[in-house]
C-alpha positions as CSV (number, residue, x, y, z in Angstrom):
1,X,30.7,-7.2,11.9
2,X,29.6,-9.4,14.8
3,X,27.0,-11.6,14.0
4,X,26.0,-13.0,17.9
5,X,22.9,-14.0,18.3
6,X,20.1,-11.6,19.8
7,X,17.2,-11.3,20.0
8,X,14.4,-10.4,17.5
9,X,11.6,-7.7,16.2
10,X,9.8,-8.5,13.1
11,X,7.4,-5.8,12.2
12,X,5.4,-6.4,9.1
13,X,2.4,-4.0,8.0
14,X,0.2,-4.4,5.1
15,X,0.0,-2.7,1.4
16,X,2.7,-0.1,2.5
17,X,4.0,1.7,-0.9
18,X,7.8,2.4,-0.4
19,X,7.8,5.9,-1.1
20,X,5.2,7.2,1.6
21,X,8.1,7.1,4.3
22,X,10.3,10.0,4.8
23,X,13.4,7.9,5.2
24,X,12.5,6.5,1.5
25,X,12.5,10.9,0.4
26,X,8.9,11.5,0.5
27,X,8.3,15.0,1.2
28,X,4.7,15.3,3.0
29,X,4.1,11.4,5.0
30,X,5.3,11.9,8.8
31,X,6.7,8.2,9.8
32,X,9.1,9.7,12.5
33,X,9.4,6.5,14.4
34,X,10.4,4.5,11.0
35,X,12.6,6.9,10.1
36,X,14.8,7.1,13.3
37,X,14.4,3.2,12.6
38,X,16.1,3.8,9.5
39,X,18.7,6.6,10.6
40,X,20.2,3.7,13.0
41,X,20.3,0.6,11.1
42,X,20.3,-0.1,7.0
43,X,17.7,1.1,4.8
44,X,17.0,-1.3,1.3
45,X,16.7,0.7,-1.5
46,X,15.5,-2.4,-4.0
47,X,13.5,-4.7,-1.8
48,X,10.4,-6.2,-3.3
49,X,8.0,-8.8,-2.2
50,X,7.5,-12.3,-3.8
51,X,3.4,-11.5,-5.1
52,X,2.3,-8.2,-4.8
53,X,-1.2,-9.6,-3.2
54,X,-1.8,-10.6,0.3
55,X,-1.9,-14.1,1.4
56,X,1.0,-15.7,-1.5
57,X,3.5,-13.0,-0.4
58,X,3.3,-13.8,3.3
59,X,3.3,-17.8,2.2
60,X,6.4,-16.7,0.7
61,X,7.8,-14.3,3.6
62,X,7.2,-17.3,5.9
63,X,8.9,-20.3,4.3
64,X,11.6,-18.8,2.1
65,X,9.7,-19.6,-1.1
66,X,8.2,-18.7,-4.1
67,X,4.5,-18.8,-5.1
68,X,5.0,-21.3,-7.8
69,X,7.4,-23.4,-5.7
70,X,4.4,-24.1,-2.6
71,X,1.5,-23.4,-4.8
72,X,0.3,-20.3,-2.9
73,X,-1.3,-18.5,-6.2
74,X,-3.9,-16.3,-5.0
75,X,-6.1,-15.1,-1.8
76,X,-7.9,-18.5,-1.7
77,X,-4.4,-20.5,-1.2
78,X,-3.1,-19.9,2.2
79,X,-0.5,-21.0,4.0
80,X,-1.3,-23.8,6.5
81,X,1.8,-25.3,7.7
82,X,2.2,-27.6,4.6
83,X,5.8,-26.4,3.9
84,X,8.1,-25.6,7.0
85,X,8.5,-21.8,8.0
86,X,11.8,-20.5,9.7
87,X,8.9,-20.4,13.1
88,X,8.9,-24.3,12.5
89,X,12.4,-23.9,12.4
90,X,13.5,-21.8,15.3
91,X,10.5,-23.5,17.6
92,X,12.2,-27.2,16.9
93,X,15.4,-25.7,18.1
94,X,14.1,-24.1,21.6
95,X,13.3,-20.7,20.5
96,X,10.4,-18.7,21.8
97,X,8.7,-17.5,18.2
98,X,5.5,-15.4,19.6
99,X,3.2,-13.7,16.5
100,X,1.1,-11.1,17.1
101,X,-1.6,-9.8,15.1
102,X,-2.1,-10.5,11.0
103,X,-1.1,-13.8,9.7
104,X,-3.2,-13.8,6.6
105,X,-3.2,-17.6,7.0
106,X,-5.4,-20.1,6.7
107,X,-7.0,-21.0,10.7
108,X,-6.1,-20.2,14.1
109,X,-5.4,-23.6,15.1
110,X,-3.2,-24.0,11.6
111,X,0.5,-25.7,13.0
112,X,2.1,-22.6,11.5
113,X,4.8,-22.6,13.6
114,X,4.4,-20.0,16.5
115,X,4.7,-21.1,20.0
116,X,2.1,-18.3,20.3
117,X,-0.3,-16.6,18.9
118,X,-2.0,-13.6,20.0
119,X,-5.1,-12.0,18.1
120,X,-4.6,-13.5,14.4
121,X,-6.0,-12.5,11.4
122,X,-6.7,-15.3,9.6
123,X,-8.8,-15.6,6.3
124,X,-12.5,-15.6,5.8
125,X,-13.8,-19.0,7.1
126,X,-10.5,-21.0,6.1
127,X,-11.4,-20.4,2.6
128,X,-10.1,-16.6,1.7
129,X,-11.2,-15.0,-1.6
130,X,-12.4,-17.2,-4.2
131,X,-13.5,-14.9,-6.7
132,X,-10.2,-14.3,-7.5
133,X,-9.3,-17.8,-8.4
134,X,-11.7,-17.5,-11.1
135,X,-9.2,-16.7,-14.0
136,X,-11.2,-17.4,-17.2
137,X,-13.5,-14.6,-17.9
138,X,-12.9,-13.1,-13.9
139,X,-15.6,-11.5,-12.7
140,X,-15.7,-7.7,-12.1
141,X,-15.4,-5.6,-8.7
142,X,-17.3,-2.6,-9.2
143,X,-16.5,-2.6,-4.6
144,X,-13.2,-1.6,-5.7
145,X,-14.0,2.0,-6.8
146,X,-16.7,2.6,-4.4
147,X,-13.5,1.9,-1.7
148,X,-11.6,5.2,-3.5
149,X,-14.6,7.5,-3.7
150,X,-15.6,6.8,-0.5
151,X,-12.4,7.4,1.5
152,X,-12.1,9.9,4.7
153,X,-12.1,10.8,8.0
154,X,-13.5,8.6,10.9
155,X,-12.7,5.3,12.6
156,X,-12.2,1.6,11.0
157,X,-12.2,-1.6,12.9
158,X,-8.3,-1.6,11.2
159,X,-7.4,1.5,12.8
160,X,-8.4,0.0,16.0
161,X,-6.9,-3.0,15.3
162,X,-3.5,-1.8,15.1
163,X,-4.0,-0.4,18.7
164,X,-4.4,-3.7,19.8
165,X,-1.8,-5.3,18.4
166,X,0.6,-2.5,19.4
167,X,-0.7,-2.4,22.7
168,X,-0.5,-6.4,23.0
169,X,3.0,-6.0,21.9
170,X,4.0,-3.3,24.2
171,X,3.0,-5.9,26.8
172,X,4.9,-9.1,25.7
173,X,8.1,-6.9,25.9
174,X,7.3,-6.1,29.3
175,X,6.7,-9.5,30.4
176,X,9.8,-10.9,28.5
177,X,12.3,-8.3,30.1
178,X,11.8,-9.9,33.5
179,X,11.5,-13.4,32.2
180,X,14.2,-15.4,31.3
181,X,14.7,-17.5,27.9
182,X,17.7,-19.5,27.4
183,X,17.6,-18.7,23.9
184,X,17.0,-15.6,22.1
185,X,13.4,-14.8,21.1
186,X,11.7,-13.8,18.3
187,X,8.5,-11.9,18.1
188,X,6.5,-11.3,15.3
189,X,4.4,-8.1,15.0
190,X,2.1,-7.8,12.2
191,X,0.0,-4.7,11.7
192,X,-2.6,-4.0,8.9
193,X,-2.2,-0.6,8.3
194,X,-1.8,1.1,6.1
195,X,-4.4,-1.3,4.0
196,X,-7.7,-0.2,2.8
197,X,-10.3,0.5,3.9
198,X,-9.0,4.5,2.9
199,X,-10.3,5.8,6.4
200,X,-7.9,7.8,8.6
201,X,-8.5,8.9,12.0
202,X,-9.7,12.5,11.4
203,X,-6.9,14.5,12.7
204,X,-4.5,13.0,10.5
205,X,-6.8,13.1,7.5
206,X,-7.5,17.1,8.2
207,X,-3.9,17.6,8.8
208,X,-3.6,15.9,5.2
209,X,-6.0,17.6,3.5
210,X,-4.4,20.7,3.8
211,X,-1.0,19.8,1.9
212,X,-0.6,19.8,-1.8
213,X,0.0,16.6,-3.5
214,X,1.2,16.2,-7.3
215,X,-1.3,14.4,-9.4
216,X,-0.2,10.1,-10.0
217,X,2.2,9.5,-12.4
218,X,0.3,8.5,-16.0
219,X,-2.9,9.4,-14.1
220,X,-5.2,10.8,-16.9
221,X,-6.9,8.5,-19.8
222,X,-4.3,10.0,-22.0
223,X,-1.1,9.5,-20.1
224,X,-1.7,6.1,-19.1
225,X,0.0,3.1,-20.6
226,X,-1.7,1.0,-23.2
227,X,-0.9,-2.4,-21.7
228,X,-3.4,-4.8,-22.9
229,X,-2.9,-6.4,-19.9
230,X,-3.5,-3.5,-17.8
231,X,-6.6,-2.7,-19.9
232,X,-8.2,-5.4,-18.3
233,X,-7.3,-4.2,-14.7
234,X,-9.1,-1.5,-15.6
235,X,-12.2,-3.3,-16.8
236,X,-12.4,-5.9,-13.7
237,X,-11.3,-3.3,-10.9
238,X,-13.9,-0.3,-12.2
239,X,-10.7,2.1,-12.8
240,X,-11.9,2.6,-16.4
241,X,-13.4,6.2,-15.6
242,X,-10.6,8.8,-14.4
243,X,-11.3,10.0,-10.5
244,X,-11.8,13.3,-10.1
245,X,-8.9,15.7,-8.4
246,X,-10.5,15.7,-5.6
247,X,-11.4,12.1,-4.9
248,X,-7.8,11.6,-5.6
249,X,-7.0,14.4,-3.2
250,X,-8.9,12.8,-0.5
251,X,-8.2,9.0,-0.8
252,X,-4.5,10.1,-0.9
253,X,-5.1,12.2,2.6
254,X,-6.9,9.4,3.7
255,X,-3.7,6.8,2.9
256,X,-1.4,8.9,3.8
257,X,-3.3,9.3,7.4
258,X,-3.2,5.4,7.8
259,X,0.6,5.5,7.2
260,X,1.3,7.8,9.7
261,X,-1.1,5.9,12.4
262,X,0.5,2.9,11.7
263,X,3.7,4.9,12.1
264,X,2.2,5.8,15.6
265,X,1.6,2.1,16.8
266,X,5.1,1.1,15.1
267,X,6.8,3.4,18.2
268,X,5.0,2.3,20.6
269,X,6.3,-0.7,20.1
270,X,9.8,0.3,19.5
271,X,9.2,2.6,22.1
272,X,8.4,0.0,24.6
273,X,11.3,-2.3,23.6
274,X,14.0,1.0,24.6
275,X,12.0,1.5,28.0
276,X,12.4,-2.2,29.2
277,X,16.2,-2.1,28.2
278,X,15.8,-4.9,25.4
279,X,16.6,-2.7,22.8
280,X,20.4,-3.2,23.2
281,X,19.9,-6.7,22.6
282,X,17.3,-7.1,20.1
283,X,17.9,-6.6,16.1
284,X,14.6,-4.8,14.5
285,X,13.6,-5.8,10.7
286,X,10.6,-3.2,9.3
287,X,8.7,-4.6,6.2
288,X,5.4,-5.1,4.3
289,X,3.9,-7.7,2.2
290,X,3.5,-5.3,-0.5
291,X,3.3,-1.5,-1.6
292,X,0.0,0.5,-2.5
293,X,-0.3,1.7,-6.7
294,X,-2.0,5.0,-4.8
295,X,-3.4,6.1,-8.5
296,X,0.0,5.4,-10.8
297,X,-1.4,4.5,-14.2
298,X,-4.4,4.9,-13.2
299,X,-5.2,2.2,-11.1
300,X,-5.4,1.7,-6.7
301,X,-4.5,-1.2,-4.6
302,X,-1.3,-3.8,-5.5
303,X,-1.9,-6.4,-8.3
304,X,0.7,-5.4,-10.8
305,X,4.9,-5.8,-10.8
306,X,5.5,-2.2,-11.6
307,X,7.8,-0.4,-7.8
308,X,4.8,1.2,-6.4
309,X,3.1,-2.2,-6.1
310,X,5.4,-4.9,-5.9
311,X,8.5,-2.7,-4.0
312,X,8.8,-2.5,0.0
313,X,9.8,-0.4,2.3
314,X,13.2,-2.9,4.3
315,X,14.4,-1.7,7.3
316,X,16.9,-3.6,9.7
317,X,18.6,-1.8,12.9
318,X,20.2,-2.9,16.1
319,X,23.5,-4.8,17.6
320,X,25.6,-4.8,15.0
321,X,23.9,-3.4,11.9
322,X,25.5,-0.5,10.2
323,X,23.8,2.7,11.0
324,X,22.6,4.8,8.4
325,X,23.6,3.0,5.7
326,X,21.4,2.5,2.1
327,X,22.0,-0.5,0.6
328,X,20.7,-0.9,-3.3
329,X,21.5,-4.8,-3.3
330,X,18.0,-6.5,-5.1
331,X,16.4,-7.9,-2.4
332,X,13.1,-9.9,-1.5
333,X,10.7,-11.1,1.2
334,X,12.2,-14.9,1.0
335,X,15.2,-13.5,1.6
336,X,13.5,-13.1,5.5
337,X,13.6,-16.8,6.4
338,X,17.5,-17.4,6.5
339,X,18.3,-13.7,7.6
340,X,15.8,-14.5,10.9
341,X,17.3,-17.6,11.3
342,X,20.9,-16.3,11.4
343,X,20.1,-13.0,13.6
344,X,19.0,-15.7,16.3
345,X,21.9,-17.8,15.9
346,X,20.0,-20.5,14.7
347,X,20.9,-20.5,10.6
348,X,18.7,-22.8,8.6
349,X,20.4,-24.8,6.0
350,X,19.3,-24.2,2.4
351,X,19.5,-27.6,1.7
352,X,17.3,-28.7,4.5
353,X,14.5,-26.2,3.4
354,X,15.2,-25.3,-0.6
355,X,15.1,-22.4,0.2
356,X,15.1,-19.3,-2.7
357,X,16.1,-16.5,-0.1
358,X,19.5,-15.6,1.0
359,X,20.3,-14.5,4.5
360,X,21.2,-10.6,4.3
361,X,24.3,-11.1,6.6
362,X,26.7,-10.7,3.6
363,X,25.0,-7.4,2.4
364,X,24.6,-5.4,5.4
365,X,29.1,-6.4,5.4
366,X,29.2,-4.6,2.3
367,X,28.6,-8.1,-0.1
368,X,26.9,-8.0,-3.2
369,X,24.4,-11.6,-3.7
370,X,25.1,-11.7,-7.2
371,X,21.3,-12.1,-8.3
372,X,18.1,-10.8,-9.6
373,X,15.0,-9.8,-7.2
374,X,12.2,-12.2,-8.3
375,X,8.6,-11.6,-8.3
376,X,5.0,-13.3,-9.6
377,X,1.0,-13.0,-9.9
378,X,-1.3,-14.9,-10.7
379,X,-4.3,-13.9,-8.4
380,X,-7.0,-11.2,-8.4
381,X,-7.5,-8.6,-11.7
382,X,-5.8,-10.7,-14.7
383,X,-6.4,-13.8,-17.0
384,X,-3.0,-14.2,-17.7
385,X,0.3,-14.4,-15.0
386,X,3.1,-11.7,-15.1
387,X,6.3,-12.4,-13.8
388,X,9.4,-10.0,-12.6
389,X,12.8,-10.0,-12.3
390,X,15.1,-6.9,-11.5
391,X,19.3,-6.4,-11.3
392,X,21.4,-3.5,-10.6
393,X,19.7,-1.6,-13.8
394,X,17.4,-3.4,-15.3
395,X,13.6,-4.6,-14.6
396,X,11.9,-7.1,-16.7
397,X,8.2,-7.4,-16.6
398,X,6.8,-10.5,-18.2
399,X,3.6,-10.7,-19.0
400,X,2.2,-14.4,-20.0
401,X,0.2,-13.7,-23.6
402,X,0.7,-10.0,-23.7
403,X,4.1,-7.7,-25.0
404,X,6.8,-7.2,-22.4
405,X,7.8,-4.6,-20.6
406,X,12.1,-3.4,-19.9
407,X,12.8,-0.6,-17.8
408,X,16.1,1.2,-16.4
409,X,15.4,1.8,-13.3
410,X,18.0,3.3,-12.3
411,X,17.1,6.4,-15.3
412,X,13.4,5.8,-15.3
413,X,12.2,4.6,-11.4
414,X,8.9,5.8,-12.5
415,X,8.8,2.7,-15.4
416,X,7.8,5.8,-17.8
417,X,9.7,4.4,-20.7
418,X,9.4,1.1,-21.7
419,X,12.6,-0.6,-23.7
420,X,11.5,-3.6,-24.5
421,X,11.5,-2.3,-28.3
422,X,14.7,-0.4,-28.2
423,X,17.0,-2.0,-30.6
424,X,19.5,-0.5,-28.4
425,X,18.4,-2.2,-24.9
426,X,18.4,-5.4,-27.8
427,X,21.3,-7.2,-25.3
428,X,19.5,-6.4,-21.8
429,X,16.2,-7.4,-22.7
430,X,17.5,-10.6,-23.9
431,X,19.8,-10.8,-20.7
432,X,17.0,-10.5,-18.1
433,X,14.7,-12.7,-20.6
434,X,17.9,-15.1,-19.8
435,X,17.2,-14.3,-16.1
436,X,13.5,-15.1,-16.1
437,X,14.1,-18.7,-17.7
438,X,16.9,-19.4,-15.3
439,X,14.0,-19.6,-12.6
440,X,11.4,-20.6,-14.3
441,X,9.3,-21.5,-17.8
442,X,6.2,-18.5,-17.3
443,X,3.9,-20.0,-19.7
444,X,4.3,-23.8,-18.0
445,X,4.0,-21.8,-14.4
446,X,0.9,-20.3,-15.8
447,X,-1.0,-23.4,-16.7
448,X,0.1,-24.9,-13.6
449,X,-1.4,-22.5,-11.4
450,X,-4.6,-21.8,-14.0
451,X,-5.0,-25.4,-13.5
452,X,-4.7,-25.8,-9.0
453,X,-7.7,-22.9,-9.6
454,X,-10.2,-24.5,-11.8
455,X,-9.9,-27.6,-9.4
456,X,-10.2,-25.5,-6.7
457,X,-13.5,-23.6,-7.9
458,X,-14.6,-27.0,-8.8
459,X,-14.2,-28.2,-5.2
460,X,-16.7,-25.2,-4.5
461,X,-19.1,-26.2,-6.4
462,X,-18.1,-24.1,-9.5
463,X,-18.4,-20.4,-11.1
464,X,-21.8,-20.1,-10.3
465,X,-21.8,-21.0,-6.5
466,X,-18.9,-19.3,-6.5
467,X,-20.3,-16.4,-7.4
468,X,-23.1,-16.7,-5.4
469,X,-20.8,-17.0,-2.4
470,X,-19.8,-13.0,-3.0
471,X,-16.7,-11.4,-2.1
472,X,-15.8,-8.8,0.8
473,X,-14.4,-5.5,1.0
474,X,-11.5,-6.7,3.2
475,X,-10.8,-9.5,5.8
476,X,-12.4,-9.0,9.1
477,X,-10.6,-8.4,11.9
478,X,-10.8,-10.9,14.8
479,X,-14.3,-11.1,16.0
480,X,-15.9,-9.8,13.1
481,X,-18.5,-10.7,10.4
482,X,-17.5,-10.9,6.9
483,X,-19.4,-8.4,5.1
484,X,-20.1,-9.9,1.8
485,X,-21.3,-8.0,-1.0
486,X,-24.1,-9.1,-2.7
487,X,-24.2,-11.6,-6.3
488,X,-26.1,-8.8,-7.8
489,X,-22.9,-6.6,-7.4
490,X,-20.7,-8.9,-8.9
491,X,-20.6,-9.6,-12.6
């Protein structure tokens, strides 16, 4: 395989669960443009991010890093240019690094690393959420279940918002094919589809409606898992009460609605980048900053290490990338910094950056890396951390202060049947424990980052003003208001 530099797509969306793609086998979602994405480049069976929340997983996706490494713990820790990213990189080397759309960062005027950035999404006020930084008795968010009940048809400042950024991206393309660069480029599209809020434009939510879904796996009261830890999920997020059929019905209609829409804006782009004649020198990577738990164990939205939260869809095509090949090598998001850097001819040393990711040069020529996928959360939802590692067979969840959890996930992808007390899965629970403390000491990690948020909540004022301050729904697209809810609907 060739490895000459070229050019470069990024695509990143937001909260997209792996299996609501039909080149990841799922029988209803229409993502035709993804999937011919997929049919000509290599799909990852076992990618994952670094933090199944927001604003720590694209800390991590931009510098190479994991949470605990840069101290990115939560939605009220965002990355502001304090640890080089591979932009900083490429930019100090002459490459034109262009961002458009989501960033999930702290400002607009952050030195993140872009040469350029076009309609960012930054968080609230330089500050993000808060609440969720608040891990000794966290307060609850009854917003959480009104978001499921009330999901539908109509029109979402997200929804539009995508449009944008496609059509903004559609437009750089045009403008670079007649421009020239003495360097490849790299630009960074980032959508925020398909993230709540769990409105769809009403064809697609009609069209929706009318197909059959199968009920969440360990849905009902009496299937779901008696984690303690997921207990309190439950209790913070309002999932304690089973949804209805029907509400289930519709907020999966509803999702599945903003996958394909997002699928929509995802081929304009790529669309765009054939018609200008850029496509035969330009590599495409597909990804999201995590999946979507779309009612498994009862619960909605990311938060927890189990695949239909902390796994993502990983798609790369283009000059010299095997076509329609799977590969199952363990994977992750920090693994995007060196694998950028490369496909631009611009490698960045690990040495230089300490970095945890791995370029994926090696596994799309048939190499294995030899390691586990890695994964962490501290943020939103829990008192305690959990942690995550995952090989060929085996996934390890760790929760700080409550029992573990050992799945095959390779027999059980649906983490039905936990192992953790199998005298005869003695060896690989001990083996991926082994794994675990190779990276890291969780209970040491956890006071560390329990501690960076009681001094941040200090620095607010404390509980009470932090409280006072609210939460919101979701981050506001550029030009919006925040819409806070109110203290008396936090408790």
């Amino acid at each position: 395989m060739s490895s000459d530099p070229r050019n470069l797509l990024v695509i990143l969306s937001d909260q997209h669960n792996r299996d609501t793609l039909g080149c990841y086998g799922h029988p209803v979602v229409r993502t035709p443009n993804l999937d011919a994405l997929a049919r000509r480049g290599t799909r990852f069976s076992s990618a994952y991010c670094n933090c199944p929340i927001s604003v720590p997983s694209r800390a991590s996706f931009a510098t190479g890093q994991f949470v605990h490494r840069i101290g990115a713990w939560d939605n009220a820790f965002p990355y502001h240019g304090q640890v080089p990213s591979w932009a900083h990189h490429l930019t100090s080397h002459g490459h034109q690094v262009v961002s458009i759309g989501k960033l999930h960062h702290r400002r607009d005027d952050d030195r993140d690393g872009f040469s350029e950035k076009r309609i960012p999404l930054n968080v609230v006020d330089g500050i993000g959420d808060l609440l969720g930084a608040i891990r000794d008795d966290p307060p609850r968010r009854p917003g959480r279940r009104d978001g499921v009940i009330q999901a539908g048809p109509g029109q979402s400042t997200y929804l539009d918002y995508d449009v944008r950024i496609a059509d903004q991206a559609s437009t750089w393309l045009q403008q670079a094919a007649g421009a020239r660069h003495d360097k490849p480029w790299v630009l960074f599209v980032s959508f925020v589809c398909p993230h709540p809020p769990f409105i769809a434009p009403p064809d697609l939510f009609e069209s929706y409606m009318a197909c059959d879904f199968e009920l969440p796996v360990q849905n009902s009261p009496d299937e779901r898992p008696k984690h303690p830890a997921l207990e309190t999920l439950r209790h913070i997020m309002d999932y304690i009460e089973p949804f209805t059929p029907e509400q289930i019905h519709r907020v999966t209609a509803a999702y599945y609605g903003t996958c394909t829409h997002l699928d929509q804006q995802v081929g304009k782009v790529l669309d765009r980048l054939e018609q200008t004649g850029l496509g035969d020198s330009t590599r495409v990577i597909y990804a999201t900053d995590h999946g979507e738990s779309m009612g498994r164990r009862g619960l909605w939205g990311k938060f927890t290490l189990y695949e239909e939260s902390a796994a993502v869809p990983f798609l790369i095509a283009g000059p010299d990338v095997p076509e329609g090949h799977m590969s199952n090598e363990p994977v992750t998001l920090v693994d995007c910094f060196p694998t950028i850097c490369d496909f631009v001819g611009t490698p960045a040393a690990s040495r230089d950056y300490d970095l945890c990711g791995q370029s994926l040069w090696p596994v799309l020529e048939g190499q294995s890396l030899g390691r586990c996928a890695f994964s962490e959360y501290h943020a939103v939802g829990f008192t305690d951390a959990s942690f995550m590692v995952r090989n060929d067979e085996y996934k390890l969840i760790h929760w700080v202060n409550a029992p573990a959890q050992l799945f095959n996930i390779i027999h059980d992808p649906n983490e039905l049947h936990d192992l953790s007390e199998d005298q005869n899965h003695a060896s690989a629970l001990e083996l991926m424990q082994g794994e675990l403390r190779s990276i890291l000491d969780p209970q040491a990690i956890d006071a560390r980052a329990k501690s960076d948020q009681r001094r941040l909540i200090a620095q607010y004022g404390g509980r009470q003003a932090v409280l006072a301050r609210g939460t919101f729904a979701n981050s506001p697209v550029p030009g919006e208001t925040p819409k806070f809810l109110a203290t008396d609907d936090i408790s």
